[in-house]
C-alpha positions in Angstrom: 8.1 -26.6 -42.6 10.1 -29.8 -44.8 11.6 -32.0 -42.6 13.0 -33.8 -46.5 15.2 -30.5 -46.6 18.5 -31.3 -47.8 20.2 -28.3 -46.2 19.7 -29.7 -42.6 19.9 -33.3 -43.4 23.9 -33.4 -42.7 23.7 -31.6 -39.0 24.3 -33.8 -36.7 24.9 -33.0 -32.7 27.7 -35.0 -31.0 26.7 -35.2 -27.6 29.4 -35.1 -24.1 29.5 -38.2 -22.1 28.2 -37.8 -18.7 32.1 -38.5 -17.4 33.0 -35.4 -19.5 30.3 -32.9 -18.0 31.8 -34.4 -14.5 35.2 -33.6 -15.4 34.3 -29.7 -16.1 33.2 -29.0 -12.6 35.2 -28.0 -10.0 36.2 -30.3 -7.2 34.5 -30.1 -3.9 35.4 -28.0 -1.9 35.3 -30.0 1.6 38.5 -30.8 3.1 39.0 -34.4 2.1 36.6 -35.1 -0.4 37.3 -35.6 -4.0 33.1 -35.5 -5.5 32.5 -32.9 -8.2 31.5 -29.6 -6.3 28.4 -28.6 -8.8 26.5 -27.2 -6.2 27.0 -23.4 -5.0 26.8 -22.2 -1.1 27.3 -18.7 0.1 30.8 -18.2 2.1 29.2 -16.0 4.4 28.7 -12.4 5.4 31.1 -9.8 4.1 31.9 -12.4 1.5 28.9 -11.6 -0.7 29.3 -13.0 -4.3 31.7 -15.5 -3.5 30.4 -19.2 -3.2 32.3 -22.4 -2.2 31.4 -25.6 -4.8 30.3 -28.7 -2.8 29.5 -32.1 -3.4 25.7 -32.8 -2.8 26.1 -34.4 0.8 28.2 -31.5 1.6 26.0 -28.9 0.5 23.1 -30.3 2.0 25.5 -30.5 5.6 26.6 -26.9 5.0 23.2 -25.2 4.7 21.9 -27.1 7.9 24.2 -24.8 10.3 24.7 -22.0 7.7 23.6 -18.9 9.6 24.4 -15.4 7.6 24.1 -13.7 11.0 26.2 -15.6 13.1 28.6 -13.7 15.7 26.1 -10.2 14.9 24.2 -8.6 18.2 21.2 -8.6 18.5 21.1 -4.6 17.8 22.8 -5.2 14.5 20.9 -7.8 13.3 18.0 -5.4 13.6 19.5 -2.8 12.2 20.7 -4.9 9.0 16.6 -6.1 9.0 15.8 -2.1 9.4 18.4 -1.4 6.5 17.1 -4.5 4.2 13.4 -2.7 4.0 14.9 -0.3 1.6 17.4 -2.3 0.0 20.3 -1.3 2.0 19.8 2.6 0.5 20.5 5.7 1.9 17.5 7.4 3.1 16.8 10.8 4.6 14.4 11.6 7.2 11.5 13.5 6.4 9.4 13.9 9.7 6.3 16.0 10.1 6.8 19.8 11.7 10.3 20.1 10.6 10.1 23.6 9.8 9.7 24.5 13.3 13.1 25.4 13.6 12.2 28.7 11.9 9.5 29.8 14.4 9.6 32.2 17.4 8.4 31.2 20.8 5.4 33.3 20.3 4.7 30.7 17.4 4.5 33.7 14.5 6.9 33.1 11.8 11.1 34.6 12.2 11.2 35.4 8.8 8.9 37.6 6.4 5.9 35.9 5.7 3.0 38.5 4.2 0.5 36.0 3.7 0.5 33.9 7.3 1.0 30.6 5.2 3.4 29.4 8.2 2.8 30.0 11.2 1.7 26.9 13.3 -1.4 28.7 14.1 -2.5 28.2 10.9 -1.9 24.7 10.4 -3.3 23.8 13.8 -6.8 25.9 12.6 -6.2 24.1 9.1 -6.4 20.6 10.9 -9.1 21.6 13.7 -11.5 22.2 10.8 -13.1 19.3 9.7 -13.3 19.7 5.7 -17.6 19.5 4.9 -18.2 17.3 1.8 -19.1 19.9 -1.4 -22.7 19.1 -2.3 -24.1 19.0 -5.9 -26.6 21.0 -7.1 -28.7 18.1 -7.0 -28.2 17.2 -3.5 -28.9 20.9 -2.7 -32.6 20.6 -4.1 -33.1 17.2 -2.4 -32.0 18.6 1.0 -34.5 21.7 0.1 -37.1 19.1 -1.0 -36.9 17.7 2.9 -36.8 21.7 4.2 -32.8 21.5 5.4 -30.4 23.6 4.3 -27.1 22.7 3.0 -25.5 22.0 6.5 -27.4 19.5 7.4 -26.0 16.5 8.8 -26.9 13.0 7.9 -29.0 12.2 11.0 -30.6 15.4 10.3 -31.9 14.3 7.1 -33.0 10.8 8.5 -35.0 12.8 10.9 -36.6 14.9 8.6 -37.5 12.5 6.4 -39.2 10.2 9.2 -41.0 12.7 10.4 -42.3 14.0 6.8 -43.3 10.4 6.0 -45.4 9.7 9.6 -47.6 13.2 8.4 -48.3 12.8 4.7 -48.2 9.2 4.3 -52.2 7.8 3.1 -52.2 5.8 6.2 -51.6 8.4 8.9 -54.3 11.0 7.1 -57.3 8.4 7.2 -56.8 7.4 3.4 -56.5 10.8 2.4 -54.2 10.9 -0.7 -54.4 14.4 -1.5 -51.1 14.5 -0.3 -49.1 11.6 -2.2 -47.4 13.6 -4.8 -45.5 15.7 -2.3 -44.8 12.0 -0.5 -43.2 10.6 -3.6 -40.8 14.0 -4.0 -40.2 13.5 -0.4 -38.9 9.5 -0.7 -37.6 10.7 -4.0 -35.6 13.0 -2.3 -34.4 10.8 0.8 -33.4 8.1 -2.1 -31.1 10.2 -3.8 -29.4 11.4 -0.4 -28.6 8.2 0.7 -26.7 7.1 -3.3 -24.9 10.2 -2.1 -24.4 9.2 0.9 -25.9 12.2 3.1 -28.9 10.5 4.3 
């Protein structure tokens, strides 16, 4: 960039006197007082958007015993706190089992339903299930490796495997290693459980 150019050399900026910029603002807004009113403060509820201009002592008086929810109960200030989590939108409630409407005493289903997809019964079984993790083939041949099926739970396989190490480890067999390769497939095994959390 030239600073020597000649095409900006003639700008020039005239700048406002402070008494000007005073001048532009709007008088306070205090009864009695004749400051410039530059600074903002809410008028109050159902007022939103409009502002009264004070003077900086005045402003600073005003906020002190400002209160947005003063002469509000104590049941509609909760309310407006309830209706400020959504931003003051209109909501719908959506709670769970609101279908019931559409069920029998008995609990089966008023209308046609071919497949049993709504009755309660078979939410309630849905829920009373516990869903079992889904096992990798991987995971399968470990748990095989120990001599548990699929089912097995994860104190199960802690079992197994302690009782697999106390009889084939070196120690237990009076040095006998003829044993140590199925060991290692064994802890090999366990290992590989536990990454996946089963053992």
């Amino acid at each position: 960039m030239n600073l020597n150019s000649r095409i900006f050399d003639r700008i020039r900026v005239k700048r406002e006197p402070k008494a000007a910029v005073q001048q532009n603002q709007p008088r306070c807004d205090y009864p009695g007082c004749s400051e410039p009113g530059g600074h903002r403060a809410p008028m109050g509820r159902l007022r939103e958007g409009q502002y009264f201009s004070f003077c900086l002592d005045h402003v600073r008086e005003y906020n002190a015993t400002y209160n947005y929810f003063n002469g509000m109960s104590a049941e509609d200030v909760a309310l407006y706190q309830r209706d400020a989590l959504v931003g003051h939108r209109p909501t719908w409630s959506m709670g769970s089992m609101r279908g019931e409407k559409g069920f029998r005493e008995d609990g089966e289903a008023a209308g046609p339903d071919a497949l049993g997809m709504t009755s309660p019964r078979s939410y309630r079984r849905a829920a009373a299930e516990p869903s079992k993790p889904r096992l990798g083939l991987a995971a399968v041949r470990a748990l095989d490796t120990l001599g548990l099926d699929a089912t097995a739970d994860t104190a199960a396989v802690k079992t197994r495997f302690k009782d697999l190490v106390k009889r084939l480890h070196p120690d237990a067999n009076s040095g006998d290693r003829s044993n140590e390769d199925r060991l290692r497939e064994i802890i090999r095994a366990y290992k590989y459980l536990k990454s996946v959390r089963c053992g």
